[in-house]
N, C-alpha and C positions, 0 to 999 in steps of 0.2 A: 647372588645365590649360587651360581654355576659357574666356574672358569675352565677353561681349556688354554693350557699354556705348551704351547711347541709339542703338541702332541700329535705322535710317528704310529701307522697302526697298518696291518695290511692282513694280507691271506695267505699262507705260508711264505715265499721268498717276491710273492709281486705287495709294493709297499702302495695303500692305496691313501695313503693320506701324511704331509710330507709336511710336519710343523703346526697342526695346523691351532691358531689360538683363536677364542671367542671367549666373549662373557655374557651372561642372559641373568638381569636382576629379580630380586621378586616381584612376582606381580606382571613382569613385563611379558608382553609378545611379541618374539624374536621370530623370524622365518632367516630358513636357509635356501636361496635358488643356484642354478647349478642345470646343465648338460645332462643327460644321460650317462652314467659313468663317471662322474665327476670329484665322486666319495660324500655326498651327502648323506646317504644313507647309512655308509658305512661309521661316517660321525656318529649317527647317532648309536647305532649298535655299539658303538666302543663306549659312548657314555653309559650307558644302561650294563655294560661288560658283555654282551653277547660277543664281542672281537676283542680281545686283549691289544688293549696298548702297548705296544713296545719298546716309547717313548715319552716323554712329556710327564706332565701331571696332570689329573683332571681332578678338579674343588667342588665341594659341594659344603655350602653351608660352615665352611672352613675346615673338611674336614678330607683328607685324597680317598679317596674310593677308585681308583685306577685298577686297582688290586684286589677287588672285592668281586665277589661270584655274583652275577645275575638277580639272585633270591633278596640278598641282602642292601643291593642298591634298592633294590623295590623296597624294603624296609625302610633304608634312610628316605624313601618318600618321591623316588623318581619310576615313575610308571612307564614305560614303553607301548605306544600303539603302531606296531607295525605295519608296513606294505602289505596290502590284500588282504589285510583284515586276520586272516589267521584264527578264524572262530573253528570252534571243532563241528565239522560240520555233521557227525553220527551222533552226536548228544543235546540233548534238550537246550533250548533257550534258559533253563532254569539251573541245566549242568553244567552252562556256560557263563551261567552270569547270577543265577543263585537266586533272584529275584527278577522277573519284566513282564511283561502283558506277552501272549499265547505262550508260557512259559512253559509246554508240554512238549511246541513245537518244536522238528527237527531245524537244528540252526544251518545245517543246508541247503534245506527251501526257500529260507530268507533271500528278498531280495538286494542286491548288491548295497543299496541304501542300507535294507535294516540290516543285511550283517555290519555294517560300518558304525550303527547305531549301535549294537550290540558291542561292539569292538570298543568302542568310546566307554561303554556302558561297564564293561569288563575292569576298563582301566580307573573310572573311577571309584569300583569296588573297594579299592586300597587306600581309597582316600589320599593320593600322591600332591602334591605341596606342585610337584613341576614332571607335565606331561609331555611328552618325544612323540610326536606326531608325524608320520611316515609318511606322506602321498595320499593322504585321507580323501583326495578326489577321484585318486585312479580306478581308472572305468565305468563312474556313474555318468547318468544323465547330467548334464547344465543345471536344471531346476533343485535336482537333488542333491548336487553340489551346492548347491547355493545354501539349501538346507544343513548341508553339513558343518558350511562351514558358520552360518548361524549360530549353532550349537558351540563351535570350537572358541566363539569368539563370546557367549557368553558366561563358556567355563572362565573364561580371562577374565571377565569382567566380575566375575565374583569371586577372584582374589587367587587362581588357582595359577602358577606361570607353564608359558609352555611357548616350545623351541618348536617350530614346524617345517620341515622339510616337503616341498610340494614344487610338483611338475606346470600347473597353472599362476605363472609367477606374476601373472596382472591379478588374481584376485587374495594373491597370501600378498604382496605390497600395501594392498588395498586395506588388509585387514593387521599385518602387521606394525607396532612402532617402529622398531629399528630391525635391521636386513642385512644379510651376510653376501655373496655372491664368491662361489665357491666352482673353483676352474684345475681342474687335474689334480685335485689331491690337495689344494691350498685355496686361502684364503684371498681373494685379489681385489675384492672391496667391498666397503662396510660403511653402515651411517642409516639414517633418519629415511624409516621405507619411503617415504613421498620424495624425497629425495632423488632416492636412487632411482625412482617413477623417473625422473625427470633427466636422469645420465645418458648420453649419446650410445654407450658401448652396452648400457642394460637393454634401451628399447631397442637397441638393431640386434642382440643376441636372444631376449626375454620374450621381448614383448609386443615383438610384429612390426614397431615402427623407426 
């Protein structure tokens, strides 16, 4: 469904992402783990076009959208859920999301969870084929991560794909198929998430052990 082939992207002259290629099928769930700063997030901005590619090509469905403005990738069907949620926090649940329960409320009161709910909730407004998922655990409680990711895991299972980038790399393994591990701007290994569970260089970087 999605390829990324040697694709170069950065922020004016610092280049944050140096070749970098992946593929994510339909149906599947792909996680990307990675360091702080590592250009994970930055991938996915360039997929969705919030950071323009400088290089490479990026496929969708066979068709390059590298060159496509924001609006219109969200058309061909790829939805972006960003870092920190990013709800408008001065307008209604209902100005946010157009439809949800206390839909009068202000979606700044929400807590860290349901703005994330919300955020989820936003994204699948568009009906998108393949969802870009940002750190959708940053700053919740454990429990409510857990809840979260409940949800993200069975938007997948009813058919919807999605590429997740996430700072808790023992439970996006856990929940993803196949796993990217992503080190200074490049790809440095790849394979079968249980797998990578089980790599000397993930658990001593990832995963505590």
């Amino acid at each position: 469904m999605l390829t990324l082939e040697r694709v170069a992207a950065g922020y004016g002259r610092i280049t944050a992402l140096h070749g970098v290629s992946l593929t994510v099928g339909a149906a599947e769930f792909v996680c990307l783990i990675g360091a702080n700063g590592a250009g994970k997030s930055t991938t996915l901005k360039t997929i969705s076009g919030l950071v323009r590619a400088g290089a490479g090509r990026i496929v969708f469905d066979g068709q390059e959208i590298q060159r496509l403005a924001p609006q219109d990738i969200l058309r061909r069907g790829i939805a972006h859920c960003p870092e920190g949620r990013r709800v408008f926090p001065h307008m209604t649940v209902e100005e946010n999301l157009q439809m949800a329960d206390r839909r009068r409320q202000a979606a700044g009161t929400l807590s860290g969870g349901e703005q994330q709910m919300l955020a989820i909730g936003r994204c699948l407004m568009a009906r998108p084929r393949l969802i870009l998922f940002d750190e959708p655990s940053l700053g919740l409680a454990p429990t409510v991560t857990e809840t979260v990711f409940q949800i993200i895991a069975g938007i997948q299972r009813e058919g919807t794909t999605v590429l997740m980038v996430e700072q808790n790399a023992y439970m996006a393994l856990q929940l993803a198929g196949r796993a990217y591990v992503m080190e200074t701007g490049r790809i440095t290994l790849e394979g079968p998430a249980k797998d990578l569970m089980q790599n000397d260089h993930v658990k001593k970087a990832y995963l505590g052990g």
